[in-house]
KETORBA-895917 format. One record per residue (C-alpha): residue in three letters; x, y, z. Coordinates in Angstrom, 2 decimals. Example, Ala and Ser with C-alpha at 12.3 -4.5 7.8 and 13.67 -1.06 7.14 Angstrom:
residues 2
<drenkol 'ALA' <12.30 -4.50 7.80>>;
<drenkol 'SER' <13.67 -1.06 7.14>>;
end
This chain:
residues 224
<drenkol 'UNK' <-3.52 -18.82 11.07>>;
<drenkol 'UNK' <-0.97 -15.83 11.65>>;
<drenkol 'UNK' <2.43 -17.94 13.38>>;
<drenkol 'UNK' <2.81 -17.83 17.00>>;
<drenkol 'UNK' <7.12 -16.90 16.14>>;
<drenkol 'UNK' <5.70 -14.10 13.76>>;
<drenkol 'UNK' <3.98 -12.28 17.13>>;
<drenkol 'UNK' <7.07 -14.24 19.32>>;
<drenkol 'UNK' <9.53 -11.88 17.26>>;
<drenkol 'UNK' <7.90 -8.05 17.61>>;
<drenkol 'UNK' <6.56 -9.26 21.17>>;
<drenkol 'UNK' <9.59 -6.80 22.57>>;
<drenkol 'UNK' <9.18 -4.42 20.25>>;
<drenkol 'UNK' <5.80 -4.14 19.64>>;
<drenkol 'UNK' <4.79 -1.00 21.11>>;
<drenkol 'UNK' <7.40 0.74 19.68>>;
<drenkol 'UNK' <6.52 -0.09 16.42>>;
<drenkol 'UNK' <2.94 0.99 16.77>>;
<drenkol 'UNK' <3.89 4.33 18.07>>;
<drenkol 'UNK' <6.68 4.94 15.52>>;
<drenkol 'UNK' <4.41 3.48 12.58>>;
<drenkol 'UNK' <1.43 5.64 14.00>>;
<drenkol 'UNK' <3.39 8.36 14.30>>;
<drenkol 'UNK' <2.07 8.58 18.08>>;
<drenkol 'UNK' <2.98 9.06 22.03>>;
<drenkol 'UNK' <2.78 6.31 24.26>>;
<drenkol 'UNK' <-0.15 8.16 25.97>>;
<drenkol 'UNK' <-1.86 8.65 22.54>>;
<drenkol 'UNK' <-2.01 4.81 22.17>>;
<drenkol 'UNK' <-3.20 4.43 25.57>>;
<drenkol 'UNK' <-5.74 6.79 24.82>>;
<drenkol 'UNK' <-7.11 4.48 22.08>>;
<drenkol 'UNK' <-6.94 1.29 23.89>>;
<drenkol 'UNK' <-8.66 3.28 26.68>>;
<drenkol 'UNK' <-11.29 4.20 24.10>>;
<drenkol 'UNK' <-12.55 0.72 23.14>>;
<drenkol 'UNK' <-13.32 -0.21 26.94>>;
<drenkol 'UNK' <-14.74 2.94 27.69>>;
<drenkol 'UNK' <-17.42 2.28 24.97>>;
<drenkol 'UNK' <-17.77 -1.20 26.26>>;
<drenkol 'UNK' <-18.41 -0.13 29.57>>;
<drenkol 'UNK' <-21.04 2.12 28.66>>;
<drenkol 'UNK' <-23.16 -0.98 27.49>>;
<drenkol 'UNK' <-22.52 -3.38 29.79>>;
<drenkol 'UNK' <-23.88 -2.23 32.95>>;
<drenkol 'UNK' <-24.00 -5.32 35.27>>;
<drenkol 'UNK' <-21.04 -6.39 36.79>>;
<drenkol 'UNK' <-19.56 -9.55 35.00>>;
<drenkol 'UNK' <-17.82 -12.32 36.71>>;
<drenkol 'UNK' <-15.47 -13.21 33.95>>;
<drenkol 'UNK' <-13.94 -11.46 31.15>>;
<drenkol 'UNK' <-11.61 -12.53 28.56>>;
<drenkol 'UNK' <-9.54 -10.42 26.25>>;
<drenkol 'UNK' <-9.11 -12.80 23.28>>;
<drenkol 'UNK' <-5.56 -12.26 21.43>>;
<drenkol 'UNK' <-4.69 -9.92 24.03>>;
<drenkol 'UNK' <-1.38 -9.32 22.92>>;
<drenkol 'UNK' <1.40 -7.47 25.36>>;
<drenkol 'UNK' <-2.00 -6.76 27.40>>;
<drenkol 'UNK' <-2.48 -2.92 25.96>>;
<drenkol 'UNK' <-6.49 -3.37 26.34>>;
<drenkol 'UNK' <-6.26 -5.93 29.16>>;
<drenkol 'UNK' <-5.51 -3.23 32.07>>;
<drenkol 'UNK' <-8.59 -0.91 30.99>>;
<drenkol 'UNK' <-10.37 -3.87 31.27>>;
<drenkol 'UNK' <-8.87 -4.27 34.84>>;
<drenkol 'UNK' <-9.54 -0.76 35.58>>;
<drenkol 'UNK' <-13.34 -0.84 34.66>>;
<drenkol 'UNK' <-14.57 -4.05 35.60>>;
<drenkol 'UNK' <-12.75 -4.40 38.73>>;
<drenkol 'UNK' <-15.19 -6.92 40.75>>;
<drenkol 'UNK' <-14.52 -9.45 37.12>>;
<drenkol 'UNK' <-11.99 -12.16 37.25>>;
<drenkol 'UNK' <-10.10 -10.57 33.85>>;
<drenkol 'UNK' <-8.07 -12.70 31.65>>;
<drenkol 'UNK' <-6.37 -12.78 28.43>>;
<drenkol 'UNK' <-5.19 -15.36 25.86>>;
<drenkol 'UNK' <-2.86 -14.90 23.02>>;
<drenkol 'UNK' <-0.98 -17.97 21.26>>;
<drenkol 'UNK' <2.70 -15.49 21.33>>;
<drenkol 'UNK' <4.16 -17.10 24.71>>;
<drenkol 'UNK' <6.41 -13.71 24.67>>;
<drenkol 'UNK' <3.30 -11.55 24.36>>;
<drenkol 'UNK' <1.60 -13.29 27.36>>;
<drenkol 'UNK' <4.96 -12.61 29.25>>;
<drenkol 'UNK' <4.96 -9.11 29.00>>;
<drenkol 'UNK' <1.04 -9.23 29.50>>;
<drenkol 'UNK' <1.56 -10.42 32.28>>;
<drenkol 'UNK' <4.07 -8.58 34.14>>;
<drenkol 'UNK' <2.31 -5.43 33.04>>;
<drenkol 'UNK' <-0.93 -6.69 34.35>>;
<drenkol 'UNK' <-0.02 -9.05 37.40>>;
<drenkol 'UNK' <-4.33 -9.21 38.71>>;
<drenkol 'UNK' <-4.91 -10.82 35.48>>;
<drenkol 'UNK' <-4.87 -14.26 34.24>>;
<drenkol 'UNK' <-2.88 -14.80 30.68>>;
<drenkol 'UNK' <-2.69 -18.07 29.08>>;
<drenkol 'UNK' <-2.14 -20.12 26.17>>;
<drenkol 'UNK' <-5.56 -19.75 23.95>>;
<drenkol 'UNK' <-5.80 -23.75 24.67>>;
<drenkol 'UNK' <-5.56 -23.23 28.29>>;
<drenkol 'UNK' <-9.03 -22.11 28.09>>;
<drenkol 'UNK' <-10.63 -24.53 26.28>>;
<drenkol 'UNK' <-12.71 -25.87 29.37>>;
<drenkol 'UNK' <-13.67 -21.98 30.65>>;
<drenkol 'UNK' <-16.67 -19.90 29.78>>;
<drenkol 'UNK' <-16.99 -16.45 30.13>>;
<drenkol 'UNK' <-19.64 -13.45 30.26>>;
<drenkol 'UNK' <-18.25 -11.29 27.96>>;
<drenkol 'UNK' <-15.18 -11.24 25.20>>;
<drenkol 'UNK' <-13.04 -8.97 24.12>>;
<drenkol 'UNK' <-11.92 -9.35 20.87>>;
<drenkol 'UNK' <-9.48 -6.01 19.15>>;
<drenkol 'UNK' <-7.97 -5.83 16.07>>;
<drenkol 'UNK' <-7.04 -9.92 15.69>>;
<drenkol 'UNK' <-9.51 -11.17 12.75>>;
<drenkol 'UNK' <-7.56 -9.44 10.12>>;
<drenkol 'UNK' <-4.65 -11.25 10.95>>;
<drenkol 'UNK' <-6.43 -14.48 10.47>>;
<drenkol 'UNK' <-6.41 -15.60 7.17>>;
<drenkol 'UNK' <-9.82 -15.98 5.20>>;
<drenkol 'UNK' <-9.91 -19.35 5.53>>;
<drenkol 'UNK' <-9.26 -19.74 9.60>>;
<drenkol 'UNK' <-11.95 -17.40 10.24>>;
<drenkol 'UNK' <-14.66 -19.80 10.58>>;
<drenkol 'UNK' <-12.78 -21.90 12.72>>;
<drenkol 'UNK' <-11.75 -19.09 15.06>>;
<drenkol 'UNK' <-15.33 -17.85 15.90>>;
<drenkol 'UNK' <-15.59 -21.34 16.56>>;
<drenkol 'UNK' <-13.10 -21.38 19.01>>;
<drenkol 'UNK' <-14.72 -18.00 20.33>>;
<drenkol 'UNK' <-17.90 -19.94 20.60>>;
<drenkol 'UNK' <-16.86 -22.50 23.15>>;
<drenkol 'UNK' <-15.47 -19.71 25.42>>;
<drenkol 'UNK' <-18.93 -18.04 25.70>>;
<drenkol 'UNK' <-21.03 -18.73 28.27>>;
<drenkol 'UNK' <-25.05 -18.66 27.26>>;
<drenkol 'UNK' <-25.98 -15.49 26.65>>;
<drenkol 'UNK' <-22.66 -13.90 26.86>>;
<drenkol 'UNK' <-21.63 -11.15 24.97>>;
<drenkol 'UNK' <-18.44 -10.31 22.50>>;
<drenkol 'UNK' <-17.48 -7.04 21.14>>;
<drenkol 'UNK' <-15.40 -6.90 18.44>>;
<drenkol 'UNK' <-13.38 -4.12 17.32>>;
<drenkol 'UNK' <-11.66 -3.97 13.95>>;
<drenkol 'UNK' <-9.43 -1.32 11.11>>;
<drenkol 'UNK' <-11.93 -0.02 9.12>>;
<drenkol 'UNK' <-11.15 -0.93 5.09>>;
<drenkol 'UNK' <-12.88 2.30 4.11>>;
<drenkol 'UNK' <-10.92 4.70 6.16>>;
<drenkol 'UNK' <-8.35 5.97 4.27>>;
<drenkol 'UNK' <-5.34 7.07 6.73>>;
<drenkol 'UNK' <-6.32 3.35 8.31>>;
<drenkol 'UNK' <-5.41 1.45 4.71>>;
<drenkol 'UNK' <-2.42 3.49 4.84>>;
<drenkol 'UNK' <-1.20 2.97 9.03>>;
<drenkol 'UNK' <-1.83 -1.31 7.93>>;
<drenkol 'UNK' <0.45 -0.70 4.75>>;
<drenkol 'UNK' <3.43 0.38 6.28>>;
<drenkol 'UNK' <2.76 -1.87 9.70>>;
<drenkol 'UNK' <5.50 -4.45 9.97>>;
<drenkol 'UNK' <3.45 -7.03 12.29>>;
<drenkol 'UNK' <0.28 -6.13 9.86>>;
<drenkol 'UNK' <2.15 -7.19 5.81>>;
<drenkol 'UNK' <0.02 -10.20 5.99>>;
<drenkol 'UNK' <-3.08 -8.71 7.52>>;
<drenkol 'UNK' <-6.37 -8.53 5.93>>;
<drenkol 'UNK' <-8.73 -6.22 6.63>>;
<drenkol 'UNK' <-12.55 -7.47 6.40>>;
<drenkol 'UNK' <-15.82 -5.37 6.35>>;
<drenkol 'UNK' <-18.23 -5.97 9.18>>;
<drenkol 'UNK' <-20.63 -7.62 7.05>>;
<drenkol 'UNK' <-18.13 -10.96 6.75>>;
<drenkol 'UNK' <-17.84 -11.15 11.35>>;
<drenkol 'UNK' <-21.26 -10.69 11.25>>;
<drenkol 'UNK' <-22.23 -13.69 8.98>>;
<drenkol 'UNK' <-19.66 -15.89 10.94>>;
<drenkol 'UNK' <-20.94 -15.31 14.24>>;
<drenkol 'UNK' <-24.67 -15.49 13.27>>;
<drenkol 'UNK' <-23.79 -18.89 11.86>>;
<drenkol 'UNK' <-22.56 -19.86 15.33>>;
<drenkol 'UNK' <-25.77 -18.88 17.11>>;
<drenkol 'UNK' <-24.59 -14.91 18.27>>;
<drenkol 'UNK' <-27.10 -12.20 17.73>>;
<drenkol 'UNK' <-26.15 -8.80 16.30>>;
<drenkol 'UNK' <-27.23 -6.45 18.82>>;
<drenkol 'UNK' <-25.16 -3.36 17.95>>;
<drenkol 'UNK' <-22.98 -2.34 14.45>>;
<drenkol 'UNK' <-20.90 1.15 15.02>>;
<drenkol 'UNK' <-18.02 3.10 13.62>>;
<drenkol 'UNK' <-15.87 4.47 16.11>>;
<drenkol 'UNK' <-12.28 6.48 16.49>>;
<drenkol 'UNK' <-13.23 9.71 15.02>>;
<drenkol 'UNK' <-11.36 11.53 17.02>>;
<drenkol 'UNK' <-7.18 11.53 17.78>>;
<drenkol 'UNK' <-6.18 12.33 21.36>>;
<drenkol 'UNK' <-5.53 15.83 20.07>>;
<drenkol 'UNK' <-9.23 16.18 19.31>>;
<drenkol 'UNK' <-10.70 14.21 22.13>>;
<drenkol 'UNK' <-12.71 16.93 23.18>>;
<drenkol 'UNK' <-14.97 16.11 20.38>>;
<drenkol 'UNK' <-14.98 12.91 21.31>>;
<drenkol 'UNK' <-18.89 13.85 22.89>>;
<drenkol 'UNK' <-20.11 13.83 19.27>>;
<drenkol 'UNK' <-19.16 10.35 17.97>>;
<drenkol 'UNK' <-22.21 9.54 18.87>>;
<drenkol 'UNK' <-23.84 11.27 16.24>>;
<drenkol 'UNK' <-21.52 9.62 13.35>>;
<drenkol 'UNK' <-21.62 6.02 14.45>>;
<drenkol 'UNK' <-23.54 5.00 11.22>>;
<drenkol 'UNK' <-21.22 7.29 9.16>>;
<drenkol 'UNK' <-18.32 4.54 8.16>>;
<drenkol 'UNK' <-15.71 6.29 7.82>>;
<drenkol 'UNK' <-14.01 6.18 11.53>>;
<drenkol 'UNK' <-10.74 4.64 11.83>>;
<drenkol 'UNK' <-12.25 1.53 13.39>>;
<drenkol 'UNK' <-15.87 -0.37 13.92>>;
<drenkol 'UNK' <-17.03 -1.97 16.71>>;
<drenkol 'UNK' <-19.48 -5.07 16.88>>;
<drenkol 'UNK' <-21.50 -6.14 19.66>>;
<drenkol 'UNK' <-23.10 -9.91 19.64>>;
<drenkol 'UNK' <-24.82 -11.77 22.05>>;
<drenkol 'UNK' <-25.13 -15.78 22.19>>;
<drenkol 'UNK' <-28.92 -17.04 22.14>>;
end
């Protein structure tokens, strides 16, 4: 799997980097990390008691989860100690650990954005394993991840510093890895049509989500 010291060593930096690679504003990657739980939230209607943002990161996604599900206990797990560290003091409701640290704890609904591709091939299997045992029965986990056929997204990976070992997978490969560990597909979209700039659009996504060619895809699964 990806080494902790490789996430340990942009921890700092990291949002820099993804605005300066992106060529974006702070509030344009906000924008996009509000954009993932804002189509979450349209699905999951029922208040959940726990939620866990899986590779969380420096916590970008974690406080939209915050700010939507604010009656869930929200937590995140990431194995970059210095990632959790900033998670946390950005998001100080939350609960960040060590992925380990959860190994006993189940929860109603994951969050998983943008991590698989930095597994390699190989680990994947035993990753949505380890997602597994975190879900409780009948939980759900959305996934979000670069789509390979989008081509501004092949080039934004290319030039990523923290992504020169990432590789991207096609939707068809998380699917057939979580159906092996008991999930049900119950949703398959493309999503991120539109930039901040164009967000007024943003009302007509869903009319493309079978059109893959958005900048990301999004997958929901539910554990039988």
């Amino acid at each position: 799997m990806q080494k902790t010291g490789e996430f340990d060593a942009y921890a700092g930096a990291y949002e820099e980097m993804l605005r300066k690679n992106h060529q974006t504003s702070e509030k344009e990657e906000e924008y996009y990390a509000r954009y993932k739980i804002e189509i979450i939230r349209r699905f999951v209607k029922k208040g959940l008691p726990a939620i866990l943002d899986y590779g969380c990161g420096v916590g970008k996604s974690t406080k939209y989860l915050l700010e939507h599900f604010p009656d869930s206990k929200v937590c995140g797990c990431d194995l970059s100690e210095e990632s959790l560290k900033i998670a946390s003091d950005k998001n100080p409701t939350a609960v960040f650990r060590h992925n380990s640290c959860f190994s006993q704890t189940k929860f109603d609904m994951v969050f998983i954005a943008n991590v698989f591709h930095h597994v390699p091939a190989e680990d994947r299997p035993i990753v949505t394993k380890e997602v597994r045992s975190l879900v409780r029965d009948h939980g759900q986990v959305f996934i979000f991840e670069h789509n390979p056929n989008n081509p501004i997204t092949l080039q934004m990976v290319g030039t990523c510093g923290f992504d020169k070992e990432a590789k991207l997978l096609r939707p068809g490969e998380l699917i057939r890895l979580f159906k092996k560990e008991g999930f049900q597909l119950k949703r398959k979209s493309y999503t991120l049509f539109f930039p901040k700039w164009m967000g007024f659009l943003r009302p007509l996504e869903k009319y493309l989500v079978k059109i893959p060619l958005g900048a990301q895809y999004y997958l929901e699964f539910q554990l039988s």
